[in-house]
N, C-alpha and C positions, 0 to 999 in steps of 0.2 A: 682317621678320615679316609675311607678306603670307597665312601660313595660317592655320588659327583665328579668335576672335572678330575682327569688323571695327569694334571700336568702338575708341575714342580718344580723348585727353584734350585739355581745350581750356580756354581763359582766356575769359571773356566782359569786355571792358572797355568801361566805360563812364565819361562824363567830367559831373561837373555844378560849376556856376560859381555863388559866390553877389554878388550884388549888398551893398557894403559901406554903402549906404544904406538897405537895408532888413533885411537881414540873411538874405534867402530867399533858399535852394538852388532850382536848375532846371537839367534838363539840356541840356546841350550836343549843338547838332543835330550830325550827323558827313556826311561825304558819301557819296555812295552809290556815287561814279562808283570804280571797283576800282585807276584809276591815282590815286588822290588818296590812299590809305592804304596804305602798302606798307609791307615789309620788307626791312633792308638787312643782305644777310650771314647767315648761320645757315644754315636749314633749316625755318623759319616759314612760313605766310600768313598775310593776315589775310582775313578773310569777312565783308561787310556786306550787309544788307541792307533796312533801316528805317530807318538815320543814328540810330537809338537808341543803339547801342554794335556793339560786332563784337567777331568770333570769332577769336582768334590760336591757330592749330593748326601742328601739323607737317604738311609739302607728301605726305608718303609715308607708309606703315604704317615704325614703328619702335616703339624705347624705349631708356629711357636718359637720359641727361644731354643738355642742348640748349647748345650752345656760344651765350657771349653775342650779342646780335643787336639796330640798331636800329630800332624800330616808330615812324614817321610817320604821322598820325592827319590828317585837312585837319576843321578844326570849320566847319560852315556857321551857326551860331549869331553872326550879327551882335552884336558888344560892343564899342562905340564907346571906351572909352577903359581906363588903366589901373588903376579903382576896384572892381576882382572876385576875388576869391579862387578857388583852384581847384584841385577834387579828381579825380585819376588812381583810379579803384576797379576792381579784377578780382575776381573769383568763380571760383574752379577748377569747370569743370562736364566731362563724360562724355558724349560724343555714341551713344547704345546705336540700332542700327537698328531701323526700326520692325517690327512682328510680336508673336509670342507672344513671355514671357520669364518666366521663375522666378525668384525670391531666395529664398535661403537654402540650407543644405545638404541638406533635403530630409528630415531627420531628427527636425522638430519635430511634425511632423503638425498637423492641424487649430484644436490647443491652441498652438499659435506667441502667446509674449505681445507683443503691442504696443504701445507706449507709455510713460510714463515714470511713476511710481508717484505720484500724490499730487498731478500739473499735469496736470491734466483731460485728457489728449492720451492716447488710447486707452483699454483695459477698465478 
């Protein structure tokens, strides 16, 4: 699928450890260097860039189903012993190119309601 829109689905994962002494979550630095987090097998990358978390996409424009694959993470988050608990979290997100862009079908006109009725979030 390499005509048409150029946008594409992605995982953003990110990892946080909580200290069982104190009970606070924080997150887990990641590394930045591109051979320290890779992918074995599939048809994945992974993309970092802040050691905050990273982006696991597919290497090409496609769609469809992603044959199982495994993702190696290096955490640079020094944690000396085995007293942390620890959460794997992804967020399905949509990488859309930057520029102009529309939503919706075009057919609501100006009056498009926004929001959810009765939780302050829009008209």
């Amino acid at each position: 699928m390499s005509s048409g829109p150029t946008n594409w689905d992605a995982v953003w994962v990110f990892i946080k450890f909580q200290d069982c002494a104190t009970n606070l979550w924080q997150h887990v630095g990641l590394s930045t260097t591109p051979a320290d987090n890779v992918v074995t097998g599939g048809i994945l990358q992974v993309d970092v860039t802040d050691g905050k978390g990273v982006f696991i996409r597919r290497i090409a424009n496609g769609s469809g189903n992603i044959a199982s694959a495994t993702v190696t993470l290096k955490m640079t988050t020094p944690l000396i012993d085995n007293t942390y608990n620890y959460q794997v979290n992804g967020t399905e997100m949509v990488y859309i190119p930057q520029g102009s862009f529309s939503v919706g079908d075009g057919n609501r006109g100006a009056s498009a309601y926004m929001g959810l009725p009765g939780t302050g979030y829009g008209p």
